[in-house]
C-alpha atoms as an extended CHARMM CRD file, in Angstrom:
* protein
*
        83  EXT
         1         1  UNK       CA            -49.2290000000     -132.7740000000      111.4070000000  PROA      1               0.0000000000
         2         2  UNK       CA            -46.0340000000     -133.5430000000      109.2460000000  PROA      2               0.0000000000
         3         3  UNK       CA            -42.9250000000     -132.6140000000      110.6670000000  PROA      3               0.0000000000
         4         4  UNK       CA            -39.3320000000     -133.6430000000      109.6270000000  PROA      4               0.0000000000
         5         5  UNK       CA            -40.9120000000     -135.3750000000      107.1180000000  PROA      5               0.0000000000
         6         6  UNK       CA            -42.5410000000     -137.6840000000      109.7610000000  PROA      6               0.0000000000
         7         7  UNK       CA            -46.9040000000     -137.7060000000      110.2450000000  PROA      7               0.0000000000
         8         8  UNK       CA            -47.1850000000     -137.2210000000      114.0830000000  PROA      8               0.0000000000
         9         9  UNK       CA            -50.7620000000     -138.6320000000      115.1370000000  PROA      9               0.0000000000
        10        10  UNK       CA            -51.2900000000     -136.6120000000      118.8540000000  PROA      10              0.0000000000
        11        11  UNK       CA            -54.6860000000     -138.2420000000      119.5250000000  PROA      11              0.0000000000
        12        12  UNK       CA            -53.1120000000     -141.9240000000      118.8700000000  PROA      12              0.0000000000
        13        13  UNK       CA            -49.5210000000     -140.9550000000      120.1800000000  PROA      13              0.0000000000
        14        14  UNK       CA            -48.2370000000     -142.3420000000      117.5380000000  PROA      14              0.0000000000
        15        15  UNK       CA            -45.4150000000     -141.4160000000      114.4600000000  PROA      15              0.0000000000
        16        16  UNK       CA            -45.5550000000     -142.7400000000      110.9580000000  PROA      16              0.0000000000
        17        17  UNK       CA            -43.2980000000     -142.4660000000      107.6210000000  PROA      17              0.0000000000
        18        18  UNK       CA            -45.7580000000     -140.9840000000      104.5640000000  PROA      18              0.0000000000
        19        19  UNK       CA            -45.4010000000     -143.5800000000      101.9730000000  PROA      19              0.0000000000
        20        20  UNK       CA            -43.7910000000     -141.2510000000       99.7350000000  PROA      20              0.0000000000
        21        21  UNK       CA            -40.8130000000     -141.4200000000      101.5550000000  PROA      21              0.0000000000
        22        22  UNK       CA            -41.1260000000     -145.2190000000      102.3390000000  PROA      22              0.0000000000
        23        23  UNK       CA            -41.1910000000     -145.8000000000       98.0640000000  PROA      23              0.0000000000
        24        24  UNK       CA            -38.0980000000     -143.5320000000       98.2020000000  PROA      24              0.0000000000
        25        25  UNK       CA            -36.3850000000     -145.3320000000      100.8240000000  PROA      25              0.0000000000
        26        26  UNK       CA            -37.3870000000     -148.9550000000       99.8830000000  PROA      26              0.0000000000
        27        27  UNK       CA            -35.2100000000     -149.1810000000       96.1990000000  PROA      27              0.0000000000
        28        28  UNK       CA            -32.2030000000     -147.6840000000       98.2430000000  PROA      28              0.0000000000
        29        29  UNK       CA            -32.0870000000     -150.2850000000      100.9480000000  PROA      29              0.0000000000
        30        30  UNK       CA            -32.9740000000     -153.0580000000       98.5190000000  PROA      30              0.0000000000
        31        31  UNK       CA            -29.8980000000     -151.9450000000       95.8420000000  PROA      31              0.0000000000
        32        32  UNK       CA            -27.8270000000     -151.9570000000       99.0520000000  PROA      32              0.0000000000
        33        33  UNK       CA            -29.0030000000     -155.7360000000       99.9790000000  PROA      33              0.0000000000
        34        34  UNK       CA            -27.3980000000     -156.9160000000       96.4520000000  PROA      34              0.0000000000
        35        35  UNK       CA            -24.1500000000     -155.5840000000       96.9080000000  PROA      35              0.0000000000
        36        36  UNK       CA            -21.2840000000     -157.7790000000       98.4150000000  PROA      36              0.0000000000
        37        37  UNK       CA            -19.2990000000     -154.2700000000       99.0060000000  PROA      37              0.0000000000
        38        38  UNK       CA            -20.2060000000     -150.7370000000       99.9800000000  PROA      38              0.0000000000
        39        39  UNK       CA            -18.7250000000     -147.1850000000       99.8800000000  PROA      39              0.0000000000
        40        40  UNK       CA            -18.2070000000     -145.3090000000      103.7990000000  PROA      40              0.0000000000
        41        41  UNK       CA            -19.8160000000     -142.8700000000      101.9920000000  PROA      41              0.0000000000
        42        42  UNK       CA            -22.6670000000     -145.0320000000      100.6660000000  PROA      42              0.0000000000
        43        43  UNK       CA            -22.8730000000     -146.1920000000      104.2680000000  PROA      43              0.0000000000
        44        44  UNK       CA            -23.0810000000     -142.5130000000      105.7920000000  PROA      44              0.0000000000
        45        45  UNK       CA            -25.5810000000     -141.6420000000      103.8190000000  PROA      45              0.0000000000
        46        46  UNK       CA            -28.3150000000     -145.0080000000      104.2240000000  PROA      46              0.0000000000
        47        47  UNK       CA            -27.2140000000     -144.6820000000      107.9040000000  PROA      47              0.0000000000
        48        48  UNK       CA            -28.2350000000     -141.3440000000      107.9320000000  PROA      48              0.0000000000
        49        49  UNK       CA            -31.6610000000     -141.6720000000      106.5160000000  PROA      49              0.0000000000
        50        50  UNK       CA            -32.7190000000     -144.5630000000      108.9720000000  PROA      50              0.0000000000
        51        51  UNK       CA            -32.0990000000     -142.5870000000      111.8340000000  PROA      51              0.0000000000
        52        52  UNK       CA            -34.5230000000     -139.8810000000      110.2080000000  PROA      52              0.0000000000
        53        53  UNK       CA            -36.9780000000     -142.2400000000      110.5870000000  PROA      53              0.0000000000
        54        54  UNK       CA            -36.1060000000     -143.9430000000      114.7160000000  PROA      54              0.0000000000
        55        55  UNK       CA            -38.9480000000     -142.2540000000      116.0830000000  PROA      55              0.0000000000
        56        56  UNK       CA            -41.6360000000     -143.6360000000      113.5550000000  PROA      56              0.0000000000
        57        57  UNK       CA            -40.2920000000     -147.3260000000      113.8630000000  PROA      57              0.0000000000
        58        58  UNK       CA            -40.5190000000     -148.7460000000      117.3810000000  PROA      58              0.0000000000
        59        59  UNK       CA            -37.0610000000     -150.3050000000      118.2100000000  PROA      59              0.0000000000
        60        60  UNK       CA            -35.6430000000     -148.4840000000      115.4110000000  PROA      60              0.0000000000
        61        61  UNK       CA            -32.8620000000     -147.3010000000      116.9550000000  PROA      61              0.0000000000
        62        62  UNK       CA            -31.3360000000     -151.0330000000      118.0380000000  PROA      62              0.0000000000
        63        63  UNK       CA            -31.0150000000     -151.4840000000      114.1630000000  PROA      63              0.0000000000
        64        64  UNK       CA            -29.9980000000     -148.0570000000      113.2060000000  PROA      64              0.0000000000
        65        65  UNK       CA            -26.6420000000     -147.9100000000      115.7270000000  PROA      65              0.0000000000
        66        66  UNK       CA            -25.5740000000     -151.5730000000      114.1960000000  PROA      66              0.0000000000
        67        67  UNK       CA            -23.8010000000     -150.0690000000      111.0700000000  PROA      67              0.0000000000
        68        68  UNK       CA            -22.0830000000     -148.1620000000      113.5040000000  PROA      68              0.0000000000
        69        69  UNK       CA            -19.7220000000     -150.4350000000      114.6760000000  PROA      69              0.0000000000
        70        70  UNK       CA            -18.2350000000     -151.6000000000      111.2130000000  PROA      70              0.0000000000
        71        71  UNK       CA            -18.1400000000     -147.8530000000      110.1950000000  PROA      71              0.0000000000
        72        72  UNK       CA            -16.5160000000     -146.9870000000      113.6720000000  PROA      72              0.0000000000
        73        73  UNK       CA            -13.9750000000     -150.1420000000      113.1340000000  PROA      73              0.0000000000
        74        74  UNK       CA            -13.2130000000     -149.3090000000      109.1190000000  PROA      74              0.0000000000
        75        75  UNK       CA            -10.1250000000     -146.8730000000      110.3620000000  PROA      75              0.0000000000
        76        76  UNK       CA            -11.9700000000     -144.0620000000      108.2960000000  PROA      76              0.0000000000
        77        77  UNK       CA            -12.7400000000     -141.4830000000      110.3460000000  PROA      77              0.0000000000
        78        78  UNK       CA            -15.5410000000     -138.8690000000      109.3700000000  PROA      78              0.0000000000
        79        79  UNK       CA            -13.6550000000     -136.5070000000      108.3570000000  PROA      79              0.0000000000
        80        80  UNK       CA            -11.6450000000     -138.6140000000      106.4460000000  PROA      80              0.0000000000
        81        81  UNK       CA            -11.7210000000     -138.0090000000      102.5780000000  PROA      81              0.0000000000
        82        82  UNK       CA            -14.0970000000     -140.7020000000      100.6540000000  PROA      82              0.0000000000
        83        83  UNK       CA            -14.4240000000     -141.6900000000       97.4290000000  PROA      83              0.0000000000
């Protein structure tokens, strides 16, 4: 069964990305591995698609909530206008 965009397995107990979304996800992260600077914005938004996938990657969440802490310590608060 797919939910969320996320296969959940009930007879393994297990959750898995389809690999459409990991070929859609793949080219974002690796773009965002070249660049020396990026956006609040830029960060919001690959933030925000890891955590869509914490429950299919065990330990996920440990690496998700790191980009936190430089977003939280910016001074740019969410509401904040961003360019």
């Amino acid at each position: 069964m797919t939910y969320l965009g996320i296969e959940c397995d009930s007879l393994r107990g297990r959750f898995t990305v389809p690999e459409e979304r990991v070929a859609k996800y793949l080219p974002l992260l690796e773009e965002t591995k070249t660049k020396n600077v990026i956006s609040y914005s830029d960060m919001e938004q690959l933030v925000g698609k890891l955590v869509s996938l914490e429950c299919a990657v065990p330990a996920g969440m440990w690496y998700v909530r790191e980009p936190y802490s430089p977003m939280r310590n910016s001074g740019v608060s969410p509401d904040s206008k961003k360019m």
